[in-house]
ChimeraX commands (.cxc) that place a marker at each C-alpha (Angstrom):
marker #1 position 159.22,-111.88,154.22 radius 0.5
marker #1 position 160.29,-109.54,156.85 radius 0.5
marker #1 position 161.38,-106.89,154.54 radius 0.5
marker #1 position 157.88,-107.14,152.25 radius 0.5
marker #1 position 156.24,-106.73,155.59 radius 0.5
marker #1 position 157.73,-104.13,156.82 radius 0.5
marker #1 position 156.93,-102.24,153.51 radius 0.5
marker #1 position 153.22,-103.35,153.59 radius 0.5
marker #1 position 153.07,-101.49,157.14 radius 0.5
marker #1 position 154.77,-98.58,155.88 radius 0.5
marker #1 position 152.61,-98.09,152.37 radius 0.5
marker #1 position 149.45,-98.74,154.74 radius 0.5
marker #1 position 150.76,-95.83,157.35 radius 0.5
marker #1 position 151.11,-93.57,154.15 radius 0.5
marker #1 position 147.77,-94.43,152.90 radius 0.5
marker #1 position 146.00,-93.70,156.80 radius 0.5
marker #1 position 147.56,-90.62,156.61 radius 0.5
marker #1 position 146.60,-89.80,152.80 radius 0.5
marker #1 position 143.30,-90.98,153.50 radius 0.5
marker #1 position 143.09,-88.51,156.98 radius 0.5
marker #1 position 144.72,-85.71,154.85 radius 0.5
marker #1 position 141.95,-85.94,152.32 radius 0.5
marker #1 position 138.98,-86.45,155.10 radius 0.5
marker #1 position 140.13,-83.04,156.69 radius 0.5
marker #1 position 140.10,-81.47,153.53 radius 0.5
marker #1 position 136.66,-82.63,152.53 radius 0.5
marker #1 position 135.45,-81.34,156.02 radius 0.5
marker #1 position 137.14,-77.87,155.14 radius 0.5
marker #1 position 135.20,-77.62,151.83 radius 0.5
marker #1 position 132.30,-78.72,153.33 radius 0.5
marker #1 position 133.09,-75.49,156.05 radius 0.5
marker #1 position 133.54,-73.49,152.78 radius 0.5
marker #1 position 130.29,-74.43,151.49 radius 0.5
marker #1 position 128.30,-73.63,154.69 radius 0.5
marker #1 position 129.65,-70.55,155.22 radius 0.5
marker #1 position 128.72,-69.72,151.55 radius 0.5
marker #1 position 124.78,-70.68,152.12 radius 0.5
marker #1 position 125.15,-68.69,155.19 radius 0.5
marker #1 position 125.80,-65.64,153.78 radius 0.5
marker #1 position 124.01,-66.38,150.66 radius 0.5
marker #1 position 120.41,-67.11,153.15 radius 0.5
marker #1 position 121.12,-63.90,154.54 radius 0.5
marker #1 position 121.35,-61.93,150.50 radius 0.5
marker #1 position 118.08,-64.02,149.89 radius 0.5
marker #1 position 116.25,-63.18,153.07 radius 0.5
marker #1 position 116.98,-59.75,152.96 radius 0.5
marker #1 position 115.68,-59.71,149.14 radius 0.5
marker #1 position 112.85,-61.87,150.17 radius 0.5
marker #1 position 111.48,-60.26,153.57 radius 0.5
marker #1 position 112.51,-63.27,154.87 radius 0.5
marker #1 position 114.11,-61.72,158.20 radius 0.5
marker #1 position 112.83,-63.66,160.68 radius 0.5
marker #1 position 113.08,-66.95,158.67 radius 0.5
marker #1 position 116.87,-65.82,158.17 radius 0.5
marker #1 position 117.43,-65.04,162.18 radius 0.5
marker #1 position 115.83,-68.51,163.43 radius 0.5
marker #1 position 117.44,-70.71,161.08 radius 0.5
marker #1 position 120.94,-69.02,160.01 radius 0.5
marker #1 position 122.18,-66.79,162.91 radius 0.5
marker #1 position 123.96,-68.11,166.15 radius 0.5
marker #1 position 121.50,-69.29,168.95 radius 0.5
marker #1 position 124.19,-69.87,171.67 radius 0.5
marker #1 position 125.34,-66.43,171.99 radius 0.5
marker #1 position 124.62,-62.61,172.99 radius 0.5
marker #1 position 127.36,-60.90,171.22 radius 0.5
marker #1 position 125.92,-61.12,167.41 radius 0.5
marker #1 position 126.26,-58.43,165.79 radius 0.5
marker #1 position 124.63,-56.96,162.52 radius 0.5
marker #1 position 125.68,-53.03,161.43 radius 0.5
marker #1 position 125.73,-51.86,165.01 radius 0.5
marker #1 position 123.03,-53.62,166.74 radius 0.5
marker #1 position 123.92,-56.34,169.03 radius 0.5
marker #1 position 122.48,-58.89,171.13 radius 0.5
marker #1 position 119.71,-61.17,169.69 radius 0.5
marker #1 position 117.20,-58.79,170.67 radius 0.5
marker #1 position 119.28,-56.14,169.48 radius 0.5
marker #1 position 119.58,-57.64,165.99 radius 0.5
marker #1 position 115.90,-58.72,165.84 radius 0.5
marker #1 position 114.47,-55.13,166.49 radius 0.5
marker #1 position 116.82,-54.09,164.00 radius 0.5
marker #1 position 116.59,-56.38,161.18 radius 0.5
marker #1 position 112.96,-57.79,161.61 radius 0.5
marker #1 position 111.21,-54.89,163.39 radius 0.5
marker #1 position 113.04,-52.13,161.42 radius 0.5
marker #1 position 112.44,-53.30,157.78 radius 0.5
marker #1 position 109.08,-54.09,158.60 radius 0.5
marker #1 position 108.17,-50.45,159.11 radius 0.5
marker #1 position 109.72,-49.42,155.94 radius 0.5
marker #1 position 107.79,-51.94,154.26 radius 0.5
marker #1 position 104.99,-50.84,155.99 radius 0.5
marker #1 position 105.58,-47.19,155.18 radius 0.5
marker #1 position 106.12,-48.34,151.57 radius 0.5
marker #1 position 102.54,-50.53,151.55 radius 0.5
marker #1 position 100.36,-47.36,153.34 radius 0.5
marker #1 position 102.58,-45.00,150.02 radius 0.5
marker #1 position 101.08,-47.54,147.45 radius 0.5
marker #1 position 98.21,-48.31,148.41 radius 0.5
marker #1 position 97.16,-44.15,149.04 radius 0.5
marker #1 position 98.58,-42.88,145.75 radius 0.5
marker #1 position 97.44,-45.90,143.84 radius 0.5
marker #1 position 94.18,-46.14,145.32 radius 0.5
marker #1 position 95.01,-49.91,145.91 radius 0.5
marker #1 position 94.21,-52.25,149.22 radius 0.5
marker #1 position 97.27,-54.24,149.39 radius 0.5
marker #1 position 97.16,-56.60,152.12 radius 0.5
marker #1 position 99.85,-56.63,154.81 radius 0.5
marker #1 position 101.60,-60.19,153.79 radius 0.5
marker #1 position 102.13,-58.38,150.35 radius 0.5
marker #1 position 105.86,-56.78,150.20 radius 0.5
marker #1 position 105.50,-53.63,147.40 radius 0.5
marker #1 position 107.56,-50.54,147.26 radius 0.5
marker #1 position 110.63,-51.75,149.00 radius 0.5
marker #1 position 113.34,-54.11,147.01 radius 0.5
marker #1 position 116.79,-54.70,147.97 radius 0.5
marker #1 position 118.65,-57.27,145.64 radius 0.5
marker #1 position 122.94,-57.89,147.20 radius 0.5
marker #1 position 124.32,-59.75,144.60 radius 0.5
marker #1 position 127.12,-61.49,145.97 radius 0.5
marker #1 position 130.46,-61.76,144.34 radius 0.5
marker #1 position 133.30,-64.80,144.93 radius 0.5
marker #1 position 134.69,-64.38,148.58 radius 0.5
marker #1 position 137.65,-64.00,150.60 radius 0.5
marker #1 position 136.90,-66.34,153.18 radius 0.5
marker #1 position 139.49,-67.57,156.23 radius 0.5
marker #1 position 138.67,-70.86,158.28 radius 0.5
marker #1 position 140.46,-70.85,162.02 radius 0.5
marker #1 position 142.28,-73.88,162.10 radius 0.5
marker #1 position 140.30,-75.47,164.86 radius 0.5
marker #1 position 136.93,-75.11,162.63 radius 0.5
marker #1 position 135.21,-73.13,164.91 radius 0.5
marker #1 position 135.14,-69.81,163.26 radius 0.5
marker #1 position 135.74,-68.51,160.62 radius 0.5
marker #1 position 135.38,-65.18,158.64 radius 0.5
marker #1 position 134.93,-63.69,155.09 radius 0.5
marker #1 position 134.64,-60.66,152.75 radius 0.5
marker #1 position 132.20,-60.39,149.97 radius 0.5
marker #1 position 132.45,-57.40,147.58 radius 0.5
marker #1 position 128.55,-57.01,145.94 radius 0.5
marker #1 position 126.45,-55.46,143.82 radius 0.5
marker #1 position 123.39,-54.18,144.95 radius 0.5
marker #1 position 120.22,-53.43,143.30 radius 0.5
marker #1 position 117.49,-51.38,145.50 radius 0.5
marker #1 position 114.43,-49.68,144.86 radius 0.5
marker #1 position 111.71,-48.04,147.50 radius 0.5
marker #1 position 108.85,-45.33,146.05 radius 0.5
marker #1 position 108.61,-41.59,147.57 radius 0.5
marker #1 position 106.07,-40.41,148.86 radius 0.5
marker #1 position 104.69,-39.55,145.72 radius 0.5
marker #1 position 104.63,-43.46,144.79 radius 0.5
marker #1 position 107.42,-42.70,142.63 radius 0.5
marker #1 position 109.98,-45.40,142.55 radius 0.5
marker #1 position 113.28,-44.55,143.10 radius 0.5
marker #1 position 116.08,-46.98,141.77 radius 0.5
marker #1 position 119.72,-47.13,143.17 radius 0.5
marker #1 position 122.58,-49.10,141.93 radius 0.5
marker #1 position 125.50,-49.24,143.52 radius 0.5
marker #1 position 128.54,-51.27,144.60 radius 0.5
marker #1 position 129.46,-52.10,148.11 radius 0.5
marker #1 position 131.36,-54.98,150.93 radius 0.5
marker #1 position 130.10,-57.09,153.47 radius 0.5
marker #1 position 131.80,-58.63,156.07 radius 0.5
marker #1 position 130.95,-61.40,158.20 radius 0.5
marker #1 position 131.58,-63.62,160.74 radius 0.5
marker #1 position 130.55,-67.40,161.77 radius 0.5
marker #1 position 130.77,-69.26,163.89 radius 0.5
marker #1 position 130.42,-73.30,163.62 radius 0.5
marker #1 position 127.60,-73.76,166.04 radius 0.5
marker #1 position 126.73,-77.95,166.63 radius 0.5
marker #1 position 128.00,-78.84,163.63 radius 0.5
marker #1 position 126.66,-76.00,161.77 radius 0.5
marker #1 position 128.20,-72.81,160.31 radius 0.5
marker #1 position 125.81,-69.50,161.18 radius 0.5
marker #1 position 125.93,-65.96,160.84 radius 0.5
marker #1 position 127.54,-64.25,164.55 radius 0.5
marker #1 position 128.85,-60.90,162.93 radius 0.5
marker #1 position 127.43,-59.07,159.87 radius 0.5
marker #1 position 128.76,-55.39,158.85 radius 0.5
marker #1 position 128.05,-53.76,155.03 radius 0.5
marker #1 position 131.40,-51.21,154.27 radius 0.5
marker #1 position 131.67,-48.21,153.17 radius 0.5
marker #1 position 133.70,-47.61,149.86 radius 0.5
marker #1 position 131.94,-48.86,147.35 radius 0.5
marker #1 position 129.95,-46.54,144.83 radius 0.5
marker #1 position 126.63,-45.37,143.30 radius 0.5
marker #1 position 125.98,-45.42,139.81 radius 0.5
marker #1 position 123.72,-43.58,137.51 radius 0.5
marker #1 position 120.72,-45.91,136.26 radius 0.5
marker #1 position 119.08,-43.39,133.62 radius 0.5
marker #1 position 116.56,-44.17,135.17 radius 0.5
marker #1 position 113.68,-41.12,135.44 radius 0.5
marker #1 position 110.07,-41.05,136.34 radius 0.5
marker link #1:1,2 radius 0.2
marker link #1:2,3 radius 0.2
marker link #1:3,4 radius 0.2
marker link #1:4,5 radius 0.2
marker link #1:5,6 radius 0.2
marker link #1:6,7 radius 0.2
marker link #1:7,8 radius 0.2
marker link #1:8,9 radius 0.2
marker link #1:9,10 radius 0.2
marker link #1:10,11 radius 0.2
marker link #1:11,12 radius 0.2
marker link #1:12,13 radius 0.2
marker link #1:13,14 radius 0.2
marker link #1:14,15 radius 0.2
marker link #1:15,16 radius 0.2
marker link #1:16,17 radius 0.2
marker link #1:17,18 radius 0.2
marker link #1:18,19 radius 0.2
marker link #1:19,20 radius 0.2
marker link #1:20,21 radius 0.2
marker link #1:21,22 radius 0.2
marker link #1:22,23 radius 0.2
marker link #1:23,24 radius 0.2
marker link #1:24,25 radius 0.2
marker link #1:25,26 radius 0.2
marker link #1:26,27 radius 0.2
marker link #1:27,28 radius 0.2
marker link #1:28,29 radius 0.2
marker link #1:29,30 radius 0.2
marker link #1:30,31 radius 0.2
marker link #1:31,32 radius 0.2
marker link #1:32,33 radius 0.2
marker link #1:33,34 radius 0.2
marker link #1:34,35 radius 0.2
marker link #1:35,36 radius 0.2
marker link #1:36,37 radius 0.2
marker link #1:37,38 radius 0.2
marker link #1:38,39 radius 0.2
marker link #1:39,40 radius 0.2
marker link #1:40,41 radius 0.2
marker link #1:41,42 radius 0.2
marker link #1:42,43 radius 0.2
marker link #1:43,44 radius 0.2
marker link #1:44,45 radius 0.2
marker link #1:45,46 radius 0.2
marker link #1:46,47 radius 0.2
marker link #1:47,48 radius 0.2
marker link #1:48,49 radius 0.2
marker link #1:49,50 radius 0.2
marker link #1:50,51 radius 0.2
marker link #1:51,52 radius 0.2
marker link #1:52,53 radius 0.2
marker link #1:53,54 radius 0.2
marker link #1:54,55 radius 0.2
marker link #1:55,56 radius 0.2
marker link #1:56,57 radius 0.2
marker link #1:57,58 radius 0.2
marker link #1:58,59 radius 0.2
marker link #1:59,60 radius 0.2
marker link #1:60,61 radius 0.2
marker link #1:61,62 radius 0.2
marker link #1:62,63 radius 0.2
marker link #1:63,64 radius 0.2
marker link #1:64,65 radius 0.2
marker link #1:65,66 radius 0.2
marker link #1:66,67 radius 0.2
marker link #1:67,68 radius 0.2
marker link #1:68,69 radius 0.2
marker link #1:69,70 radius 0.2
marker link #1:70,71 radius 0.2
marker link #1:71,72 radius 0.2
marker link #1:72,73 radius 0.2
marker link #1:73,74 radius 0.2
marker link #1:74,75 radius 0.2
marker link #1:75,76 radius 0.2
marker link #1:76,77 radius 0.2
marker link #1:77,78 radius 0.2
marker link #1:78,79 radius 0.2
marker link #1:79,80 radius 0.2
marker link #1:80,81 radius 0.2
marker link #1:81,82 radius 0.2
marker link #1:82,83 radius 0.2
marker link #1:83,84 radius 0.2
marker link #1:84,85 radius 0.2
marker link #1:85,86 radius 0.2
marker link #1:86,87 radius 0.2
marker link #1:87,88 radius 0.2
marker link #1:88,89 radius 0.2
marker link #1:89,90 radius 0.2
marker link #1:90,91 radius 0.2
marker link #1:91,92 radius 0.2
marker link #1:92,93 radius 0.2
marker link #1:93,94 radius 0.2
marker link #1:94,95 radius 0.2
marker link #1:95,96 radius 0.2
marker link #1:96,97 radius 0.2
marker link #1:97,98 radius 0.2
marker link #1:98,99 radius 0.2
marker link #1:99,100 radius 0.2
marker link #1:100,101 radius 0.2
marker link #1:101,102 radius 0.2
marker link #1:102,103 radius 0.2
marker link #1:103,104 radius 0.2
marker link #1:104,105 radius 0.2
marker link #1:105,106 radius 0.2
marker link #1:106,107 radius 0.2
marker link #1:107,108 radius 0.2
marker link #1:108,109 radius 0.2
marker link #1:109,110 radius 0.2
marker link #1:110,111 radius 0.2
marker link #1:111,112 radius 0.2
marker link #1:112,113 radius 0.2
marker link #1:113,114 radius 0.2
marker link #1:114,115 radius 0.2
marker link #1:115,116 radius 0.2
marker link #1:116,117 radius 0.2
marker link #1:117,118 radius 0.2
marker link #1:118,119 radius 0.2
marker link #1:119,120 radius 0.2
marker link #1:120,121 radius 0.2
marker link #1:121,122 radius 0.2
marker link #1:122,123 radius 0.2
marker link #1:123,124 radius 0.2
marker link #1:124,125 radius 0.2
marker link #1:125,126 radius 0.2
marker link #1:126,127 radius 0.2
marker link #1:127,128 radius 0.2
marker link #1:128,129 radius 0.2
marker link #1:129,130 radius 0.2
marker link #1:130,131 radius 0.2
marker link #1:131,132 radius 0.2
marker link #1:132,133 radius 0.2
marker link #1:133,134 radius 0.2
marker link #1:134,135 radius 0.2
marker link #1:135,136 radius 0.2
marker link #1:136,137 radius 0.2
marker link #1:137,138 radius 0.2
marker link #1:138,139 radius 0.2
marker link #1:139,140 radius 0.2
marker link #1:140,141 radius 0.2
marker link #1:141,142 radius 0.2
marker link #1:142,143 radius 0.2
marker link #1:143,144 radius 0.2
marker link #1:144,145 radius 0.2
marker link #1:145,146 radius 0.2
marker link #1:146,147 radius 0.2
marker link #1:147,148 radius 0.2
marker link #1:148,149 radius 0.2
marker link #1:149,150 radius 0.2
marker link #1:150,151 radius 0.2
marker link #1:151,152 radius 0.2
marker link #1:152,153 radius 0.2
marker link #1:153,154 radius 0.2
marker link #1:154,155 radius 0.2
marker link #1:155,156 radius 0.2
marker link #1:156,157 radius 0.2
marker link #1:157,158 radius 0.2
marker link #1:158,159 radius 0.2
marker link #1:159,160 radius 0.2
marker link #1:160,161 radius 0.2
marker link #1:161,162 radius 0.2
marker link #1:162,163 radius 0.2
marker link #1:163,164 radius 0.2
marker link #1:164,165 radius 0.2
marker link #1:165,166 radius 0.2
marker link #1:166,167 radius 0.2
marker link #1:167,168 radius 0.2
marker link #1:168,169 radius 0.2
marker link #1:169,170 radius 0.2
marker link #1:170,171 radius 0.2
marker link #1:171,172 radius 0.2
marker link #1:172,173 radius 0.2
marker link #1:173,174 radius 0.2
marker link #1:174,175 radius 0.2
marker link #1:175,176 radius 0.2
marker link #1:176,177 radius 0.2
marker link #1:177,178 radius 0.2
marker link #1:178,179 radius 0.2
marker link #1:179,180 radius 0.2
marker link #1:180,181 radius 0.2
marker link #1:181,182 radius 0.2
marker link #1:182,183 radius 0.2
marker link #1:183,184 radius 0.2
marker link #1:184,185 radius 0.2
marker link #1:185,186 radius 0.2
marker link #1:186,187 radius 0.2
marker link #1:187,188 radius 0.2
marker link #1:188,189 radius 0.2
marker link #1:189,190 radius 0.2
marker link #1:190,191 radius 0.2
view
């Protein structure tokens, strides 16, 4: 009786720690997950205009040192990001709506499109699941119209970089920076 219950304790030790094993790996793909709708909010807000939707709900709160292509601070990145493509899509609006002859309202985004498609990541999780970091290689899809009204397409190939940090239980967006060495290519396209 001794022996069986010695081996009961034992199999039941190996199954806490089996069981605790696979608990910290579902919290790690969960981690992995986050981070990917992270980065993924910020390719849709970008290619929806979405900035300041993006900022308030997928970018650290609890810190000043955010960072997005050499802006930093929060107001730093919101002057940037929100203010700053807001007066090209401005600029792009006033360009359509004088060579077309058109009165396109304000809360109408024309003339500017930016489309990163993301690509599978390199992504590293600190050990203590508080940040984490990743590398996405994409391929991007833009368009804005000259001053003429003409559009003018680009296709090209770039990587992002990015930081997060795992902020109340949540992974967000703390450091964003798009690479050089990617390329442009050709579309063919002429109007």
């Amino acid at each position: 009786l001794t022996a069986y219950m010695q081996q009961t304790e034992a199999w039941k030790q190996e199954m806490e720690q089996k069981l605790e094993a696979a608990q910290a790996e579902i919290r790690r793909a969960d981690d992995y997950r986050q981070i990917m709708n992270a980065m993924a909010a910020h390719s849709f807000g970008y290619n929806s205009q979405a900035q300041k939707k993006e900022l308030d709900e997928h970018w650290v709160k609890s810190r000043e040192d955010i960072y997005y292509n050499g802006h930093t601070t929060q107001a730093g990145v919101y002057a940037y990001y929100v203010d700053g493509t807001k007066e090209i899509r401005d600029a792009q609006r006033r360009i359509i709506n004088r060579v077309y002859a058109q009165e396109i309202p304000d809360s109408v985004n024309v003339g500017y499109r930016v489309m990163n498609m993301l690509t599978t990541p390199y992504i590293e999780i600190a050990a203590d699941r508080k940040t984490a970091k990743g590398c996405w290689m994409t391929y991007n899809l833009l368009c804005r119209v000259n001053d003429a009204g003409v559009p003018e397409p680009n296709i090209g190939t770039a990587k992002m970089t990015a930081e997060f940090i795992n902020e109340n239980g949540h992974w967000k967006l703390w450091r964003f920076r798009e690479c050089g060495g990617g390329f442009e290519l050709d579309t063919g396209l002429r109007y």
